[in-house]
C-alpha positions as CSV (number, residue, x, y, z in Angstrom):
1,X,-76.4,14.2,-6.0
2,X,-78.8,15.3,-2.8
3,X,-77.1,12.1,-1.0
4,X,-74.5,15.3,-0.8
5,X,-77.2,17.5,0.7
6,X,-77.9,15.1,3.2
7,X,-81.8,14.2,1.6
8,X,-82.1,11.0,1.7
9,X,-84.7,7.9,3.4
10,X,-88.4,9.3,3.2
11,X,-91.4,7.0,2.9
12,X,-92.3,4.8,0.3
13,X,-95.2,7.1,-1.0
14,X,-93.0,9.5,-1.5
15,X,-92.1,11.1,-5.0
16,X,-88.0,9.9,-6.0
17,X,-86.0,13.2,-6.1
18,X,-84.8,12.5,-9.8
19,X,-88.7,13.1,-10.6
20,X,-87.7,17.2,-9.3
21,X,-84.3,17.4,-11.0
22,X,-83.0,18.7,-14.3
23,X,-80.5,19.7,-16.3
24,X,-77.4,18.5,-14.8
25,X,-73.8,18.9,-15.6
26,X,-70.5,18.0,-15.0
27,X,-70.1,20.2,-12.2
28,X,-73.8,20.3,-10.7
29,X,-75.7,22.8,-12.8
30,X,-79.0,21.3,-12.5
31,X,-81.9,22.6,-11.4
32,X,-84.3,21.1,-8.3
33,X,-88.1,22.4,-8.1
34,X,-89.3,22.7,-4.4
35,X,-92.1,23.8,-2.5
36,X,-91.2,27.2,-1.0
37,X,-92.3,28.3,2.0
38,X,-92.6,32.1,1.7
39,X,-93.6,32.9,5.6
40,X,-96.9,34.8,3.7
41,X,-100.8,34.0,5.2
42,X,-102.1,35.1,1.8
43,X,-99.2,32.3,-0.3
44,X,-97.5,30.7,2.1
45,X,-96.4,28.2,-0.8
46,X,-94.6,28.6,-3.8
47,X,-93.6,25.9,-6.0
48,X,-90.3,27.4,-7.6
49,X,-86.9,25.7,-9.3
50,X,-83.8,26.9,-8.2
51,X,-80.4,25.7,-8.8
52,X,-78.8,22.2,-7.2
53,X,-76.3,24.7,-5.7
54,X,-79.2,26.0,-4.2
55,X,-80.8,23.4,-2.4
56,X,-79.0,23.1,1.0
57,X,-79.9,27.0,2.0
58,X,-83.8,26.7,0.9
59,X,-83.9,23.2,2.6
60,X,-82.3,24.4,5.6
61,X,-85.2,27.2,6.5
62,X,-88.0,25.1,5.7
63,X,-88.9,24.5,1.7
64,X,-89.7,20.6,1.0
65,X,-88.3,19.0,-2.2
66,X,-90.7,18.6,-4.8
67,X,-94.0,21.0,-5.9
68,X,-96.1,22.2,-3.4
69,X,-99.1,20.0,-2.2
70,X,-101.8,22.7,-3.4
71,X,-100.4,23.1,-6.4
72,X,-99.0,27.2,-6.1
């Protein structure tokens, strides 16, 4: 599914995508959590789930697939 999105290759070390995905559906209903980059000094991290349907805009300005590294 984020083959679509164009998020593929990474390193080795890396997490696999299915470990952030679920849900599902025939028609793409999952759910993906990220690491949200809110723009904030105070948070400037959110880890959040949206939908699959989702994912393109949030990876487009910034968020990272997966949970944020410090855990917010």
């Amino acid at each position: 599914i984020l083959a679509a999105f164009g998020v593929m290759g990474g390193n080795a070390s890396a997490a696999s995508s299915g470990q952030y995905e679920y849900g599902g559906g025939e028609y793409g209903g999952g759910k993906v959590t990220i690491c949200h980059h809110t723009g904030s000094k105070k948070h400037p991290t959110e880890t959040i789930t949206v939908s699959e349907n989702a994912l393109r805009a949030h990876l487009a300005h910034g968020d990272t697939l997966g949970p944020c590294p410090d855990g917010s």
